[in-house]
C-alpha positions as CSV (number, residue, x, y, z in Angstrom):
1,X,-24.8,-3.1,-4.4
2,X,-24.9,-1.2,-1.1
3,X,-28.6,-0.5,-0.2
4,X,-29.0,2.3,2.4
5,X,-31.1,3.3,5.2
6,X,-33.7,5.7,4.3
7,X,-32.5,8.3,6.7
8,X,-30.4,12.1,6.2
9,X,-27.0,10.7,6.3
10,X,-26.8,7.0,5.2
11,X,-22.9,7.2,3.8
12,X,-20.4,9.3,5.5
13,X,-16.7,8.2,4.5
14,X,-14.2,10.4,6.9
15,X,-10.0,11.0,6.1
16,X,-7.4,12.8,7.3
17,X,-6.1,15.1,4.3
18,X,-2.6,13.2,4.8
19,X,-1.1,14.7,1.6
20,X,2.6,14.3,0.6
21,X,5.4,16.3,1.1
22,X,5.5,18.8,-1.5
23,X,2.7,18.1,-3.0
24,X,0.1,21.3,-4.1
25,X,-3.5,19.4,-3.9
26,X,-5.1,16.4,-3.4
27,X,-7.4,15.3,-6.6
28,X,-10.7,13.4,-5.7
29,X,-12.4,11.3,-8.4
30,X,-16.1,9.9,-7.0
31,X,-18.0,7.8,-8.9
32,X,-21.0,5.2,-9.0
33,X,-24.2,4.4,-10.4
34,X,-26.9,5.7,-7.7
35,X,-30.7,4.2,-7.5
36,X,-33.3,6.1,-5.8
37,X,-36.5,4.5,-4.2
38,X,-40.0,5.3,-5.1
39,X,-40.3,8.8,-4.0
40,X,-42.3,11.8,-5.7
41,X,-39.4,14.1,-5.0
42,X,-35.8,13.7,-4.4
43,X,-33.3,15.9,-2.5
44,X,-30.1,14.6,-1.9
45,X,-26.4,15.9,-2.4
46,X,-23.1,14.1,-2.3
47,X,-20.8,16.7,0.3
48,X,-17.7,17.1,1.0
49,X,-16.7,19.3,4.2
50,X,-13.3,19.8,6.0
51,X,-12.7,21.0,9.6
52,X,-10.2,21.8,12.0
53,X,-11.3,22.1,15.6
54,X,-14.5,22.5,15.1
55,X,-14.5,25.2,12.6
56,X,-15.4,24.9,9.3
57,X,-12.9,25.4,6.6
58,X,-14.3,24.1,3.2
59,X,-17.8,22.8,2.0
60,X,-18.6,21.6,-1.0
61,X,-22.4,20.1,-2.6
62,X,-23.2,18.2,-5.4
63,X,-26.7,17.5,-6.0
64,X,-27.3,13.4,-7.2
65,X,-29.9,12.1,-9.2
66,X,-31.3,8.6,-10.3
67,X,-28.2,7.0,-12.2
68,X,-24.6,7.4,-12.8
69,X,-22.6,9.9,-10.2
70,X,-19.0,11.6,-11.9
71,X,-17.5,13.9,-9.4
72,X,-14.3,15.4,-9.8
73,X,-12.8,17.9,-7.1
74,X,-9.5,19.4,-6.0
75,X,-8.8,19.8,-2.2
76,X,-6.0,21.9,-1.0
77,X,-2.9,21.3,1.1
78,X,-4.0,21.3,4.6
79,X,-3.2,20.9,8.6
80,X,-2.4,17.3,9.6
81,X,-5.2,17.7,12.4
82,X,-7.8,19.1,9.3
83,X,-10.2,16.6,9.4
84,X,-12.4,15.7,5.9
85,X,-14.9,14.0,5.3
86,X,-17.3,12.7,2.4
87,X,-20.8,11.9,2.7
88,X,-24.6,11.5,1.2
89,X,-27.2,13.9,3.2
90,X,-30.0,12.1,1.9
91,X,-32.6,15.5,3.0
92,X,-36.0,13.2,2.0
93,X,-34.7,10.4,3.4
94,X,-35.7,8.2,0.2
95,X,-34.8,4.7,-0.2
96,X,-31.1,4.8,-2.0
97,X,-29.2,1.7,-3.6
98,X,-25.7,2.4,-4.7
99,X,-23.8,0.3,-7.0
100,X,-19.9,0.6,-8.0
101,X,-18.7,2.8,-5.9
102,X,-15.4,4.3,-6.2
103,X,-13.7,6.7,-4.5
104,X,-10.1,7.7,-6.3
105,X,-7.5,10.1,-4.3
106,X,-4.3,11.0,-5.0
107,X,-1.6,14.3,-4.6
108,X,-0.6,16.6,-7.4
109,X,2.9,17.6,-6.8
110,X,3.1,20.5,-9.6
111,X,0.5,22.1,-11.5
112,X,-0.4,21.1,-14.8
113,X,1.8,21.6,-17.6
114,X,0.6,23.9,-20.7
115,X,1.8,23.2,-24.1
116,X,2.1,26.0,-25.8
117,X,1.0,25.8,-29.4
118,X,2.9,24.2,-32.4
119,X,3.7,27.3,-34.8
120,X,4.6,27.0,-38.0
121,X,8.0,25.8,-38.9
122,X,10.2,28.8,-39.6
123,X,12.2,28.8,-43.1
124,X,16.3,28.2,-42.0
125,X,18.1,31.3,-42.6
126,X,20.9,30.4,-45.1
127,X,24.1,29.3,-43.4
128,X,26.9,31.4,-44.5
């Protein structure tokens, strides 16, 4: 269990989007199981932001709650300078425990396949 500071940003995980040749997006799996201290009312979001010199290029929020955190995201192909990062802005700056933390990355080289539908088997024409 990682208990945090009760300040705004008490987790900040930064990455370079270093994705593989050929590859179309990066996949991002985020989970854990998230304990929040004794406050009346809680504001706090899990972000993810990317930036190349200085200017932002993608933002995402998830607001978190008491409990278990599921977050699933797709980041596209980007600069080798773009710099990402992942973080907890903690605005009440509660008291936070997290437990299990996992963090799960990896690059989708082709989108995904669809299967089209099974039809009905077709009657064989008579062979002649």
């Amino acid at each position: 269990m990682l208990c945090l500071a009760p300040n705004e940003f008490p987790l900040e995980l930064l990455t370079t989007p270093l994705i593989e040749p050929g590859a179309l997006y990066r996949e991002v799996h985020v989970s854990a199981r998230l304990s929040i201290g004794a406050c009346e009312k809680v504001s706090a979001d899990l972000v993810y932001a990317e930036s190349l010199e200085e200017q932002s290029l993608m933002y995402f929020a998830w607001p978190v709650r008491d409990g278990r955190l599921d977050i699933r995201f797709r980041a596209p192909r980007r600069d080798l300078n773009t710099n990402a990062k992942l973080y907890l802005w903690n605005m009440d700056r509660c008291a936070l425990a997290i437990d299990s933390l996992r963090v799960s990355v990896r690059d989708i080289e082709r989108a995904p396949s669809v299967t089209p539908p099974r039809s009905a088997p077709q009657p064989r024409a008579p062979f002649r």
